[in-house]
N, C-alpha and C positions, 0 to 999 in steps of 0.2 A: 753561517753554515747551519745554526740550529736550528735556525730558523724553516731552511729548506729542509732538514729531514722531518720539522714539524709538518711542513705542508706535503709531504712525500707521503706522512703517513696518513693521516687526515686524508687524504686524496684514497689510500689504500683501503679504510674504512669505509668510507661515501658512498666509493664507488660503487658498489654491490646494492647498498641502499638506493643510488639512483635508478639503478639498471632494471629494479623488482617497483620502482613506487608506481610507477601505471597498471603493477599488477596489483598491488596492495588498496592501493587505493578503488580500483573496482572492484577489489571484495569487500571493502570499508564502508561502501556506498550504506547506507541507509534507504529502506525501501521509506514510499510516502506511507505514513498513516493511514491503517481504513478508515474509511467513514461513508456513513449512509445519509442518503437527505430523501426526503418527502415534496414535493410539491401534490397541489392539488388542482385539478386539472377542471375544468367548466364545465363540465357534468358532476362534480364534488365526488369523482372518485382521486385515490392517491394515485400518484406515478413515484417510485421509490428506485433510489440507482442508485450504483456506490462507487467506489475506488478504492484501489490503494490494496487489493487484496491480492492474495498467492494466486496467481496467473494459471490457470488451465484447471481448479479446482471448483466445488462447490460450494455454497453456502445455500444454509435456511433460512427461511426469515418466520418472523412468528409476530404475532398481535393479533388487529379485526379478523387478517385472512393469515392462512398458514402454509407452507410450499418450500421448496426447495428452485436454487435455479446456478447455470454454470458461471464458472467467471472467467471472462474471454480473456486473450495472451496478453493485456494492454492491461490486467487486473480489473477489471471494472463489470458490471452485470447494471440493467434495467429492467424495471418491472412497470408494467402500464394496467389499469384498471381495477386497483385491488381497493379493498373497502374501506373508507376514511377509518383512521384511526391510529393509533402509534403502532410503531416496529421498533423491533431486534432484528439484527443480522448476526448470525454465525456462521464462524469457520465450519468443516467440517472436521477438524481434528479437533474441535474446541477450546483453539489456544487463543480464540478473539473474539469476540462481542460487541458490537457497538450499537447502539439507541443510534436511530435515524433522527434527524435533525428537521426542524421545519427552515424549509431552503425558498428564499422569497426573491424573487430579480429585483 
């Protein structure tokens, strides 16, 4: 008999936690980390693209060449023809920063 009022209650607690964990859990998620990479393209200008950033916002970028550019719903922005050299990308709230990476196939 103790038994079952143990698993009666246990069952009474869970429950509610089962019922929310598909909701809990997708606000739990962890977005991907930004990050920037460089490749250099056979005219030795950079191509710089990124991921992993707040979706439908901006970011700067700064080094050789300097600009802004959007970041589509999939988080991510490309940049073609900007001037060999290193990058920074920033948020536009300023709450992220990252040095683009030399990204090699």
């Amino acid at each position: 008999m103790k038994r079952t009022r143990r698993l009666a209650a246990l069952a009474l607690l869970v429950a509610p936690l089962l019922a929310a964990g598909p909701a809990v859990a997708a606000h739990a998620a962890v977005p991907a980390a930004a990050k920037c990479n460089i490749e250099v393209d056979s005219a030795g200008k950079n191509h710089v693209w990124g991921q992993g950033f707040p979706a439908g916002t901006t970011v700067t970028y700064s080094g050789a060449s300097k600009g802004s550019v959007p970041i589509d719903t999939s988080g991510r922005f490309d940049l073609g023809g900007l001037t060999a050299g290193k990058y920074k990308v920033k948020t536009a709230d300023g709450k992220t920063t990252v040095t683009c990476a030399a990204f090699h196939h």
